[in-house]
Structure formats: structure tokens, C-alpha cells
N, C-alpha and C positions, 0 to 999 in steps of 0.2 A: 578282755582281750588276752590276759595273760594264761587263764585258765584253757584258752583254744590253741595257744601254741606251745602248750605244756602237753596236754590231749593229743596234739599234732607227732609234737616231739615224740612221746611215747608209743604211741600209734606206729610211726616206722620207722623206729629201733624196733619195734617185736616181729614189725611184717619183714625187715630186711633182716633179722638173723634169722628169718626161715625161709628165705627167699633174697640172698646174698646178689647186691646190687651190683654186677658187674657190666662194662662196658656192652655187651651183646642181651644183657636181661633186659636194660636201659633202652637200647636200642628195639629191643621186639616189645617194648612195654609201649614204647612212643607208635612203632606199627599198628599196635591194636588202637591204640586212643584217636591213631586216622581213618581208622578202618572205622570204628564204632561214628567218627561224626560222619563218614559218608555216608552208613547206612539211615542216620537220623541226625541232619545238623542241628544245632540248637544252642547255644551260647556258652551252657557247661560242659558241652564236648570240647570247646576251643579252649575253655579252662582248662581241663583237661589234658590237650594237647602242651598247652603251655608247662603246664607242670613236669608232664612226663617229660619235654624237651630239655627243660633245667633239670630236671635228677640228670640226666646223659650227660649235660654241659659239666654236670656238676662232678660228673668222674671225670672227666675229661679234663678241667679248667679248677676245680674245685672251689668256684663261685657259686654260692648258694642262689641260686638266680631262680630255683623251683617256687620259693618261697613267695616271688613277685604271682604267682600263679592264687593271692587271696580265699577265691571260692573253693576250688579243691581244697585249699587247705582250711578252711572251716569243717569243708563236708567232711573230709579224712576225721578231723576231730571229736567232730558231733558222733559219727561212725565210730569211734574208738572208744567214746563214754559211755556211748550206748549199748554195745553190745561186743568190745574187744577186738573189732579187725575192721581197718581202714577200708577195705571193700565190699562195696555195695550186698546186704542181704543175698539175692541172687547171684552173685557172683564171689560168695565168700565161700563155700565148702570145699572143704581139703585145701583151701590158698590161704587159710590163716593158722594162726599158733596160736595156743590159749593167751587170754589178756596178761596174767604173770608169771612167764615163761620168762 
């Protein structure tokens, strides 16, 4: 457990200094994660959505409440040991920063 939220951790501190989490990134982040389950709902898109909601909450409130979001934050993990960037194979080009940046 402690290894996935160490992976976690590192994971986005790299993705957010190259993609600097501010109040509007947060907010069109959480856009996309509604967009993406209406095109295909399915129980990881509501992770998903959860997640993205707390990072927002989380500039806003600064309660880490993303965190209750479990499954994305496995997947960001496993995603970030494996290959450096918390988002998904197809959806990582040009959105990620090398792993030790």
C-alpha cells in the first residue's frame, strides 16, 4: 500500500509541474472526466470523476478529498511505475514530463 501512494505521490508532483494545477485546469480536467463517462459510463469513469472533483476541491478547500477517489489513485500509480506518466498510454503524448524531471 505504501509503495502505490509513494508511485501516487510522485506521479503528480511530475505531472503537475508541467501541467500547473490551477483552479480552471482543475475545473476543465473535471469537464473532460464528464465528458469521457458520458461517452462510455462504466464505474472507472466515476472514479475518475471523483478524483478530478477533489483535486478542484482541493485548490479551492485544500482538503485532500482526491485521495478518497482509491482506484484512480492505484491506476495513476501503477501508471507511473510503469512507464513515468500518470495518464493513460493513449492519452500520454506531449501531456507528460520525463519520470525524473
Amino acid at each position: 500500500m505504501n509503495k502505490i501512494w509513494q508511485n501516487y505521490e510522485k506521479g503528480m508532483v511530475v505531472f503537475d509541474n508541467c501541467h500547473s494545477p490551477t483552479v480552471q485546469s482543475q475545473w476543465l480536467a473535471l469537464k473532460d472526466e464528464i465528458g469521457e463517462f458520458v461517452r462510455e459510463p462504466n464505474l472507472s469513469e466515476i472514479w475518475d470523476i471523483v478524483h478530478a472533483a477533489g483535486r478542484l476541491l482541493y485548490k479551492l478547500i485544500g482538503i485532500p478529498l482526491y485521495l478518497l477517489a482509491y482506484p484512480t489513485v492505484r491506476k495513476h500509480s501503477q501508471r507511473f511505475e510503469e512507464y513515468g506518466c500518470i495518464r493513460s498510454i493513449r492519452n500520454s503524448e506531449g501531456k507528460c514530463c520525463a519520470k525524473n524531471s
